[in-house]
C-alpha positions, 0 to 999 in steps of 0.5 A: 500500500502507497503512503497517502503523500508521497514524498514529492508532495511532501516536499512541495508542501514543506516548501510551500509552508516555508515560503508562508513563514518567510513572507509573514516573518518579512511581513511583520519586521519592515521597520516602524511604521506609524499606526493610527490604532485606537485612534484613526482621527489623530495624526502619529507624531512626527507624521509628514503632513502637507502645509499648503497645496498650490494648484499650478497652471502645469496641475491644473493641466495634468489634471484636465488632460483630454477633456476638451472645453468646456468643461463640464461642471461635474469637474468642480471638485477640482476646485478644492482638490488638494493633494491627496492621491486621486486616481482622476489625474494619473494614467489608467488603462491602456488601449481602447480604454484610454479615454483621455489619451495618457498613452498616447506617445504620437497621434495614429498615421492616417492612410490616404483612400486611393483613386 
């Protein structure tokens, strides 16, 4: 009668439960992160924090890249945008999905109809 794990899967298993170990063990060890804990209101001493935000003309730009004027008012919220992450003014999908055209790198080359 074979045994109900051969010693390949054995081996495999071991390998596997090994790695997990590692992973987590690096995991924990980064280094010293703030964390809010009990109190997610409050800001870790000596956290870095933004003093004021200047909505530049080269911002302002980036952040209105390929939507043509005018500009619809759902796009108000720019008004108080501060700089905080927001997917709105970064580079998404590519392909048929980039609206916007963030990875455009050169306008397409129009073939000429022949006579």
């Amino acid at each position: 009668m074979r045994p109900p794990f051969s010693r390949r899967n054995r081996q495999c298993a071991f390998l596997f439960v090994l790695c997990q170990s590692i992973w987590a063990t690096s995991a924990c060890a980064e280094g010293d992160y703030p964390v809010a804990g009990l109190t997610p209101s409050l800001r870790p001493a000596g956290a870095p924090a933004i003093a004021r935000f200047e909505q530049t003309a080269e911002w302002r730009a980036r952040a209105l890249k390929g939507i043509s004027e005018p500009h619809p008012q759902g796009l108000g919220f720019l008004e108080y945008q501060g700089a905080w992450y927001s997917p709105f003014d970064r580079p998404g999908l590519t392909g048929p999905y980039d609206l916007r055209g963030w990875h455009v790198t050169k306008p397409p080359v129009r073939k000429e109809a022949r006579p």
